[in-house]
Phi, psi and omega in degrees: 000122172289138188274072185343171158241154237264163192291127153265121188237162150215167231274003135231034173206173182210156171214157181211157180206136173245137180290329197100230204231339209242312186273167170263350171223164193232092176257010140287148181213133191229145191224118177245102188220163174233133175255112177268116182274154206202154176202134203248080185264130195275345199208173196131127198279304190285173195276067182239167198270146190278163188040046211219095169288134170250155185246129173264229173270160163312110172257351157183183196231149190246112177256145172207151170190136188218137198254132181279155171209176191074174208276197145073005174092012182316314192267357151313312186304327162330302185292311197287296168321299178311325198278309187294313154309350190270325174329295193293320190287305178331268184347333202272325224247046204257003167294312194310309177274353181243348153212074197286113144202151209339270179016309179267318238298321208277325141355274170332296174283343149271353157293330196268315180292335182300320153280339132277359156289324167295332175269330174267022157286292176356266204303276221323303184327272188336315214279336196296316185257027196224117152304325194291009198217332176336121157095349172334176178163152151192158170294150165197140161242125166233139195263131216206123180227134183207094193319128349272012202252145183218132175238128184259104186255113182222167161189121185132229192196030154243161250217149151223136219251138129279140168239107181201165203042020185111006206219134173231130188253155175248134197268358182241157191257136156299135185279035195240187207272359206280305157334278183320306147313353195241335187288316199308284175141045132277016191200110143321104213311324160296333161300324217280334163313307145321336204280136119009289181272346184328329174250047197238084186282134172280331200227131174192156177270137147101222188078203197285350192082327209306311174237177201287138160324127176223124154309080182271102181284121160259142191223107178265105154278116152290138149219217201276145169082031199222115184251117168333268263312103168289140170195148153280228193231032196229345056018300182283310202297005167270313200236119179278158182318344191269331164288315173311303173342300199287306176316319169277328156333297213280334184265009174027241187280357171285111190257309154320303165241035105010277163334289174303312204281331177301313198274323168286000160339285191296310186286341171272349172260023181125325186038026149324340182222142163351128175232156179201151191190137168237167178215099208210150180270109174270148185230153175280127158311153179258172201257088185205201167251162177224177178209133148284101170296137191226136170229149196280142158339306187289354213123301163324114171040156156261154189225154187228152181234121193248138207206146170276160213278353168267024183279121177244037175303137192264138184323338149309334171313299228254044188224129151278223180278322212251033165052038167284162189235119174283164190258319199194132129280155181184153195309171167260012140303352204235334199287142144352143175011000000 
């Protein structure tokens, strides 16, 4: 029996990745983030200590899970690759995401495909000068939630679930050739679990190269009470959607053991392959306050400055007299007493 590897939860979400029953490396990888506007001063007239990242709130939340494929750990490596470049570029490309409106959307969404056609130059790179890496290749899906809209970016067969009001629908299409025969009517939609080609994928970053990447974007209105769910197919091909639907129901705000309970499922119907699974609660921002910590020049205590999430007070504002300094933004829940 595979031991999972420990869970990463956040205050509405959980991710867990298991080797399985079968394989011998855990060439899947999953990503739980919140995108922050932040600012790092280097240089500056106020009294604030240099190079001291200042943070604001949370503008929106990031899921990601990419399924690895090849032999020498290739698709680990596959896998690594994709997640490290999707980092680096989010970070580069972080305007996008922080002000994200209707208008632009369409911007926004040749931003997001863009970004997965580039990690998959990525791997095709890597892969060109190592044989050992030759054909490398992964699925990967990523969910980007900015209440109320959840934008879905994929390529592969790894799967993102709505789950609401009892019912779980799957909002991405498998990329394999099994699909394709059942879009076409060479294949009967009950066949297709079953088919042959059902684990033969057409569209994945990296692979053989021979055609160009294609990105596929969902765009979801969300509301209160509507639960999330990323997984690879180490995961789906076990459990139809009225078992997730159920499992997620029955586990309400246990997102940890939601999680657990999914993956042993999946490792009691066989664990032929890796499972990964994220599980998340989109929540509407709350309508409060946040605070700036200050610690005084001499030392002395902490002081807190509490300011609203439309406060568009410029940062000299919210610095007093007596030469405190900020230390951190952070939510007021997170703060001292």
């Amino acid at each position: 029996m595979s031991v999972p590897s420990p869970e990463s939860c956040s205050k509405n979400a959980c991710g867990l990745t298991d080797i399985g029953r079968r394989r011998t490396e855990n060439q899947d990888q999953f990503l739980i983030a919140e995108l922050r506007k932040s600012m790092l001063v280097h240089s500056t007239s106020l009294p604030v200590d240099d190079d001291v990242p200042l943070f604001g709130s949370a503008r929106g939340q990031l899921l990601i899970v990419a399924d690895g494929m090849g032999g020498h750990a290739a698709g680990r490596r596959a896998s690594c690759v994709a997640m490290d470049h999707l980092i680096t570029e989010l970070l580069n490309r972080m305007h996008w995401f922080l002000h994200l409106e209707r208008d632009h959307e369409d911007d926004f969404i040749d931003s997001l495909k863009d970004l997965l056609r580039q990690a998959h130059a990525r791997i095709l790179s890597e892969a060109e000068g190592d044989d050992t890496q030759r054909g490398m290749g992964t699925t990967l899906t990523l969910a980007y939630i900015v209440w109320p809209r959840m934008y879905v970016v994929h390529a592969g067969d790894s799967r993102c679930y709505l789950i609401r009001d009892g019912h779980c629908e799957q909002i991405t299409t498998d990329h394999t050739l099994a699909r394709q025969l059942v879009e076409s009517g060479g294949l009967l939609p009950e066949e297709e679990e079953q088919s042959r080609w059902s684990n033969v994928l057409w569209n994945v970053l990296g692979g053989s190269g021979e055609q160009e990447l294609i990105a596929e974007v969902r765009r979801t209105d969300l509301v209160e009470g509507d639960m999330v769910l990323l997984c690879s197919d180490g995961l789906s091909r076990y459990l139809s959607t009225e078992t997730l639907a159920g499992v997620v129901s029955e586990g309400c705000s246990d997102h940890r053991g939601i999680c657990h309970r999914l993956v042993g499922l999946a490792n009691a119907a066989g664990g032929e392959d890796n499972i990964t699974v994220i599980v998340c609660s989109p929540e509407p921002p709350k309508n409060g306050k946040h605070a700036m910590s200050f610690r005084p020049r001499d030392g002395s205590g902490l002081k807190v400055q509490r300011f609203d999430d439309d406060d568009e007070s410029d940062l000299s504002q919210l610095l007093s007299e007596d030469g405190m300094m900020p230390e951190d933004f952070a939510d007021e829940d997170t703060l001292p007493g």
